[in-house]
Every structure is written in structure tokens, then in C-alpha cells.
N, C-alpha and C positions, 0 to 999 in steps of 0.2 A: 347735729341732728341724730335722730334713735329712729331704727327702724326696728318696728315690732311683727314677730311673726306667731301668729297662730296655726300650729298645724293638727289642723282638723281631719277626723277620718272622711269627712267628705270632700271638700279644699283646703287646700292652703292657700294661708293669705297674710298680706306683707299690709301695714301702713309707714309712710314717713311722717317722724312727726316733731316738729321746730321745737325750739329750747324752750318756747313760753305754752307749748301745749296744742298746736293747733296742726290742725291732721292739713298733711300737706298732701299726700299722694297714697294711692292707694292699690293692690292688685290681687288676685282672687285667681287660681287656677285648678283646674279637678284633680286629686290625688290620683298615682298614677297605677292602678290594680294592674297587675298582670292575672289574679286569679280571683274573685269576690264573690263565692256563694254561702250558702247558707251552712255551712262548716269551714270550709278555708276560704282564706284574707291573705296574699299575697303581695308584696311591692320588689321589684326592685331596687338594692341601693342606690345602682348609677342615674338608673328614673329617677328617685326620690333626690339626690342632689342635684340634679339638671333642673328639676322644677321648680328645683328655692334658688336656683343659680338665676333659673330665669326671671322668675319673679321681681329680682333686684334688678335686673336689667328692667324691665317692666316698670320701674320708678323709675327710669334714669329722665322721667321729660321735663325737661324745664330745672334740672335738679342734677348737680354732679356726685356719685355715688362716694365721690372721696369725701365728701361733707358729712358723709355718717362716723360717727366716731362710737355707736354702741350698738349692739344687735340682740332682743331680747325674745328669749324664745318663749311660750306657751304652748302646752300640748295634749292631746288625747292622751290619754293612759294607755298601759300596757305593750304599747306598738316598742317591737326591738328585732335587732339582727344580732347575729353572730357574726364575730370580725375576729383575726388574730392579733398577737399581741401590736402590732401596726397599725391597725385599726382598718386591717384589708378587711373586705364582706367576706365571710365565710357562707354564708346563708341571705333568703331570702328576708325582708321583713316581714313579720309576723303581726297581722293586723290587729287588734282588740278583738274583732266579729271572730278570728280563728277559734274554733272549738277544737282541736283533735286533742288538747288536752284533757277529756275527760276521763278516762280511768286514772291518768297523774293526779287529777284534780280530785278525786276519791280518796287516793291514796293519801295524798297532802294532808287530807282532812282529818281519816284516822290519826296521822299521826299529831298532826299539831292541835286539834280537836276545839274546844271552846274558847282555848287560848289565843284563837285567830283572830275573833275579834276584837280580845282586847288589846292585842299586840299591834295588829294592821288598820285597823277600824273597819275592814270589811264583815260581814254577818257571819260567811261561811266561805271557804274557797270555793272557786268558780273556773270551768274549764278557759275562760274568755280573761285569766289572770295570767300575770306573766311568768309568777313561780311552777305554774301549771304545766306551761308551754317549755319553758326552761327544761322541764324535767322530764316531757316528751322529747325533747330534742335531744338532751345527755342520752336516754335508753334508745333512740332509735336513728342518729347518726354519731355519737360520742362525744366528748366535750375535753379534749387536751388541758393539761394546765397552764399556759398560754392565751387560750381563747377567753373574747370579754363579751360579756351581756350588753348590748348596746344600747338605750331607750333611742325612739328617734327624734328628740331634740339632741339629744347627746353626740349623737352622730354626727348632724348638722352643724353643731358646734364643733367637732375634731377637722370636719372637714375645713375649717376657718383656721386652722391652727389652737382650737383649745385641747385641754388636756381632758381624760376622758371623767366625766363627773355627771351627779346628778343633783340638783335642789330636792331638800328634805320633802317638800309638800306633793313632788309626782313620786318620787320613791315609797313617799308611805302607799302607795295605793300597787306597786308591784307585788305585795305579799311577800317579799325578804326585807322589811322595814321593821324595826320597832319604835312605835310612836311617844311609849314610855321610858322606853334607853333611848331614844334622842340618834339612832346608829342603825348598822345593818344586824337582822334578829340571827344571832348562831343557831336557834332550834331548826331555823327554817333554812337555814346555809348548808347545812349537815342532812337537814333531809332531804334536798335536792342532788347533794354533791358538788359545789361548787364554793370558791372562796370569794371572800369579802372583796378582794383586789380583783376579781373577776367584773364583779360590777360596779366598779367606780369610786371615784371620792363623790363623798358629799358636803352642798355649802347651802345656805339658806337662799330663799328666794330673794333675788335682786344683786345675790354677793356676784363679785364679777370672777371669772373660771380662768384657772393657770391658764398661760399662753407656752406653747411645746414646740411653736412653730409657727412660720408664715402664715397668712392669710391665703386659702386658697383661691380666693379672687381675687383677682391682680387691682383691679379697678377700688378696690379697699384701699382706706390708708394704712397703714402700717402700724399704727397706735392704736390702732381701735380694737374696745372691749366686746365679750360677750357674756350676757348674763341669762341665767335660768331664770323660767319666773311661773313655778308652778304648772296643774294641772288648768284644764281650757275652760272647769266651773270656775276656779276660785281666781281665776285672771278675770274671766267676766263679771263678779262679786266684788272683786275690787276695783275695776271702772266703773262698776255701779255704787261705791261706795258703800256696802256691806259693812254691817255692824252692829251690835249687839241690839235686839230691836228693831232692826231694817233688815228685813229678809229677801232674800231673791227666790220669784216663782218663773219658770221658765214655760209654757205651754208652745213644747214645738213636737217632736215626732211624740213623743216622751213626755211628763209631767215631771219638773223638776221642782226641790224643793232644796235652799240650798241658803243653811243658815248661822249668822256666827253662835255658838255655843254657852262661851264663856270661857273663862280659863282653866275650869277645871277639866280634867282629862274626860273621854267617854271611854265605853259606850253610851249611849242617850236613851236609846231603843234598841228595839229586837231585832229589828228591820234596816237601821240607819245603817249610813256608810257617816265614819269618823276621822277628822285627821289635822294635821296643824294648818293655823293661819298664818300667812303671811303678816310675822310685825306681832303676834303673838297672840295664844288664845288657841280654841278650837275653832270646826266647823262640823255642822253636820247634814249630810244631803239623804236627801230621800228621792226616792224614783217611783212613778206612775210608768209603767210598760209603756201606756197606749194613752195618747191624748189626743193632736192633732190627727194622729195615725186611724183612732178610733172615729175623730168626727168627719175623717175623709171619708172612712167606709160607710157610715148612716148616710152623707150626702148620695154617692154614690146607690145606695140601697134605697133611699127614699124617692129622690128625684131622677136617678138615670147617671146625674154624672159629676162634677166635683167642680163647684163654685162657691168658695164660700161665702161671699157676698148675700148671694141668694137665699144661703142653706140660714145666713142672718137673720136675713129678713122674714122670710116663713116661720121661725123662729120665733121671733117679735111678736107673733101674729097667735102663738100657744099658750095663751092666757092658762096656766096653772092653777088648776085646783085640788081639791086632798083627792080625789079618785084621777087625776091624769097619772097617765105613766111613768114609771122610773125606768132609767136607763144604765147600766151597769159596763162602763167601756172597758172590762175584762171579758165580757162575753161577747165582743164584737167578730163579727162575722155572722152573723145570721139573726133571723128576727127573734130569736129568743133574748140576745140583748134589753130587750123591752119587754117589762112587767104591765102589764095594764094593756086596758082598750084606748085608745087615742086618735083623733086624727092627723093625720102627716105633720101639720104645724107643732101640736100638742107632742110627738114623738122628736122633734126638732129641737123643738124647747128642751127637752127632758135628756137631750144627748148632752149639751152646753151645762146644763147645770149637772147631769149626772158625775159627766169628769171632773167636773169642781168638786161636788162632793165626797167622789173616789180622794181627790186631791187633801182635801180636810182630814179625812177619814184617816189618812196615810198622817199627817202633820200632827196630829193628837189634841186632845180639847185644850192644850194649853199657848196651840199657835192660834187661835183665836179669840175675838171678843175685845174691841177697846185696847190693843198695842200700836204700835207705830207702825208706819206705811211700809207696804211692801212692792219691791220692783220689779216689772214685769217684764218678761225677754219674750223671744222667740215670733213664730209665725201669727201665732193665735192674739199673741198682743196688741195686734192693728186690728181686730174685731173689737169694735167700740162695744157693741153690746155685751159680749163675754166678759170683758172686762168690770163693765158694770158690775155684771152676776156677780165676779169676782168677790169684787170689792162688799156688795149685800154679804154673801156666805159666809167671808174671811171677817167682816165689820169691821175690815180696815181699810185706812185710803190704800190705792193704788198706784204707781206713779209708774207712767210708760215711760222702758229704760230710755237714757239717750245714749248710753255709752257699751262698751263691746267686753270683750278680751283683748281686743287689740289693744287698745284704752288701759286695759290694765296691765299688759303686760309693761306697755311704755310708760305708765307711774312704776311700776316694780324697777324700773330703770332709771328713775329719778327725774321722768315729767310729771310735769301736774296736771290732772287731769281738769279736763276744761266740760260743763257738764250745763248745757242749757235746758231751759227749763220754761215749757209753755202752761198754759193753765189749762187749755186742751189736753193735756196731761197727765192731768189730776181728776181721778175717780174717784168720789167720797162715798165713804157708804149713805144707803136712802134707810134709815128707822124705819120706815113705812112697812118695809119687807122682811123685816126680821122676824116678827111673828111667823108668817106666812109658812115663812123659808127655812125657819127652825124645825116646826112641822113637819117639813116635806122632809128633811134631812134626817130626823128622826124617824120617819117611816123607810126613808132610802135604807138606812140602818139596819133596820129590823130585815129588810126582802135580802139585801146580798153583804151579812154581819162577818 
């Protein structure tokens, strides 16, 4: 049996899952902040291994934990600690949301300048990156030549007895990766201050990680592997079966757009985040800030309070014409969000298809029109009618995902994924609407270009 862990900045969550593919058991627990505002993201080490310790325990029903013989990690980017050459915590974890890397993160950029993107596949560094964080850390508590960059799957993993390593596809998105040397980038080594052997070996998604030591749970068998298996999109992309032509759109806090490439290297866009696939090839993701996030605040703003059920249905009811409203969910927060006169319904309407079209707009005129279906994740994908919209604006089918990152991490470990399939499911686009909706979208265009 493989057990797969996703560790999310919001939970962590374990599934067990039998040799022929089928999810046995499953557990979900809140990551454990000792600090979570809107500049520091702090975790505890000891917190953070008690919660995946417990987790496992948390599968033991009906199921003996010595049965797992593989442990497959997935994970948010950027999250690491400081540990000495032991792999003791020197420091706290450092969440993704940490910002105090912003004047490092300035600085970073001067120096490695346009080369960022093609080197790491990010646009530009960002104080919320891990080369950023690194590099406040060196200047404002020091960094010995001993001490190692941790990720935290990597952690997670030493605490099992692996050696300390990272999978090429999270590495590239720390900003000391280079996606086109295949290795750790020296420009970006050298302007931090830190060495290659600081943060790790690197192996591909799925390779299984030197063993340095015992399993630190007793209740493991003693033979059993651990594998990396990527960042927590491209684990979800490939339980979704991601591939060239089958895009994954995610509508959850976020608008996510998350697509295989090709094999030739990126950049793709101006805007894209780039970087290797698992099994080979590129990907390239794109992010919408505000999606669900945006269409909580309209509910909220129009009705009083956040159902979306309701905020559907009123929805339904906003018969669209060329003079209704456009809705812009970059200017959420207040009624200027909404171009035009409308009423509530009609403003309803115009929030659902605005973020879609935010969504297009972002993806470029070549991710639509007559390709193959795309799969949809997240909160927003159990709104049948959104979905629909989807599927008119995109004029592609849509197919509501059935499968996770969990799902993918444990193919990345060598089950097969098992992927059911209802025809409730399947959103085809209506021709009816493309005219209409062409229209609208080229007017959306024109108001917030």
C-alpha cells in the first residue's frame, strides 16, 4: 500500500491507497500556524511533524500502517526551515504567505534581472519566493556553512530516515533552480550566499530518496520507500490526467490555469509561471488573484451574505444583454467592480461570467475555440451553472475533475490512477451562445483592457 500526502498551506492530508488504485482511507488536518498574517506565516517544526505523524496514525482503521511500503510527498511551494547539518530545526517554517523578504526580493531581481524567468520560470522574483526568504534569513540571523535550506516535504522526508533532497519540478519554483541546466542555478547560489550542498540532492518526480537512516515511526516497516512527487498543481494535473490539450482550470480562492506546454522549453507568456513535467515536457500555469474570493464578496455585497447556491440561482435569472453590466473581479471590493446599470440578478450574472472572462483573457486567444476538454477543480466546480458558462466562453467541453493531488502524487509512486466518469459530468459547449457571448467578451475587453 502507498500512502500519499499533500501538504497544503491550508491542510494536510494523507490518502491510503491499495496496489490496484483504489483510495482506501483517508485524513485531512489544519496546518499547524503558530503566526499567519498578512506579512508572516510561521510553523513550527515539531508541530509540523506531529501532524503528519498523526495523520498516519489517523489511517490506522481497519488497515496496519506496516502495510504501506511507500510514502509520496506533494507540496506547496516555497514553505522551508533552517536545520543544521543533522537535520535539527534551526528556525521556524517559513510559509509561502511570508513576505519580509521584500527588499531581498528587489535586490534578487536587480541582480539576476530578465534571466529569472528564463532560468526559473517565474515572471519576476517575489518577496513570497524562497530565494527571497533565504536571503533575509542569511542577512538577519546568519547562515554557517553547515546549515541546510529545508523544503517541507523534504523535512518530512528526513524525518522517515531519507536523505535530504528535492524533486526537480518543486525545486524549480524555489528561484535557485535552473529549468534549462537541469541542476541548482550558480548566478542565483552566489547571489544569495549559499551552496548547492546547502539545499539538497536533486531526483525527478516519482525517483525514490536515499535512505540515511531508520524510519522515524516505529510503526513503518523497515523497507519502505519515499518518494517526491512534485509541486501540489502539477500532482493535481496529473491525477487529472493533464496533457497536451487537456488543460486543468481550477476556480477556487484563485483562478487557476494549469497547462501541459509542450516540450519545448518557456517562457510561453509575459505573465506565465513555467517549469518541467513530470515524465517530460513542460507546464505552464497562470493565476487569476480573485475568483471564488471575488464571487464570495459580490454575494456578500449584493445579498447580505455568502450562499452560493442562491447567489446561482439569482444568477440564472440575469438574462444578458449588450447594455448589462461587466464585472471586473480585480476591482472587487466595492461597487465599482460593476460597469453598467443592472439589476441585482443582471450584476450576479455579470460577476460569474466576468471572472471567466478575467480567466480567458489571462489564457490568451489561443487557449480557446474548438480544443479538447478542459478539467475543472476546485470550490467553484460544483456550481453547475458556472460551469456551463465555462464551458460557452472556453467552447470547450468541460469535465468535472474526479481526482485530487492525492491521486496524483500516488501515480507519481506507481499506482494507477482510477478516474470515474459520469456523464453529469460533461459540460459541452451550447453554439447557441457564442455569438452572444463573443460580444459580451469583446466589450469586457474594451472597459477593463
Amino acid at each position: 500500500m502507498i500512502v500519499a500526502a499533500d501538504l497544503g498551506s491550508t491542510n494536510m492530508k494523507v490518502a491510503l491507497f491499495a496496489e490496484d488504485g483504489t483510495r482506501v482511507a483517508e485524513a485531512s488536518r489544519p496546518l499547524p500556524y503558530e503566526i499567519h498574517t498578512n506579512i508572516s506565516a510561521e510553523l513550527s517544526p515539531d508541530a509540523v511533524r506531529e501532524c503528519f505523524l498523526g495523520l498516519l496514525a489517523d489511517l490506522r482503521s481497519g488497515e496496519s500502517v506496516r502495510k504501506i511500503r511507500r510514502v509520496s510527498f506533494t507540496s506547496q511551494a516555497q514553505t522551508f526551515c533552517i536545520t543544521d547539518a543533522r537535520g535539527c530545526p534551526r528556525s521556524k517554517f517559513f510559509g509561502w504567505a511570508d513576505v519580509r523578504g521584500g527588499a531581498e526580493a528587489s535586490q534578487l531581481q536587480r541582480v539576476l534581472g530578465e534571466s529569472f524567468h528564463r532560468e526559473c520560470g517565474w515572471p519576476s522574483v517575489s518577496p513570497t519566493h524562497m530565494i527571497s526568504k533565504v536571503l533575509w534569513w542569511r542577512k538577519t540571523h546568519g547562515l554557517s556553512e553547515d546549515d541546510r535550506v529545508v523544503s517541507l516535504p523534504s523535512f518530512l522526508a528526513m524525518q522517515l530516515g531519507a536523505a535530504h533532497a528535492s524533486d526537480t519540478n518543486l525545486a524549480a519554483m524555489s528561484g535557485f533552480y535552473s529549468i534549462p541546466g537541469g541542476g541548482w542555478w550558480n548566478q542565483a547560489i552566489e547571489a544569495v550566499g549559499v551552496r548547492s550542498s546547502q539545499l539538497g540532492d536533486l531526483v525527478a518526480p516519482g525517483d525514490v530518496l536515499s535512505r540515511i537512516g531508520p524510519p522515524g515511526c516505529p510503526d513503518l516497516a523497515d523497507d519502505f520507500e519515499v518518494v517526491m512527487a512534485g509541486n501540489d498543481h502539477t500532482a493535481g494535473a496529473v491525477g487529472c490526467g493533464c496533457r497536451p490539450g487537456r488543460s486543468i482550470l481550477t476556480l477556487g480562492t484563485a483562478g487557476v490555469i494549469y497547462r501541459h506546454a509542450g516540450e519545448m522549453p518557456g517562457p510561453y507568456s509575459q505573465s506565465g509561471l513555467w517549469g518541467p513535467y513530470p515524465g517530460g515536457g513542460y507546464y505552464e500555469l497562470l493565476c487569476l488573484d480573485h475568483a471564488c474570493s471575488a464571487l464570495d464578496w459580490a454575494d456578500g455585497f449584493l445579498f447580505g451574505n455568502v450562499d452560493s447556491l442562491r447567489f446561482v440561482a439569482r444568477a440564472r435569472r440575469g438574462n444578458a444583454r449588450e447594455s448589462s453590466p461587466l464585472f471586473d473581479p480585480g476591482a472587487w471590493g466595492s461597487a465599482a467592480a460593476w460597469v453598467g446599470e443592472g439589476t441585482e440578478e443582471e450584476k450576479a450574472y455579470a460577476t460569474l461570467e466576468g471572472i471567466v472572462f478575467a480567466l480567458r483573457a489571462l489564457a490568451g486567444d489561443g487557449f480557446s475555440g474548438g480544443g479538447e476538454e478542459i478539467v475543472i477543480l476546485g470550490g467553484g466546480s460544483r456550481l453547475d451553472f458556472w460551469v456551463q458558462l465555462v464551458a460557452n466562453i472556453f467552447r470547450r467541453p468541460i469535465i468535472r475533475g474526479s481526482n485530487d493531488g492525492l491521486a496524483g502524487a500516488a501515480a507519481l509512486a506507481g499506482i494507477p490512477i482510477v478516474e470515474p466518469r459520469r456523464a453529469s459530468e460533461v459540460f459541452l459547449p451550447d453554439p447557441a451562445t457564442f455569438q452572444s457571448l463573443e460580444a459580451r467578451f469583446v466589450g469586457w475587453n474594451a472597459v477593463f483592457p
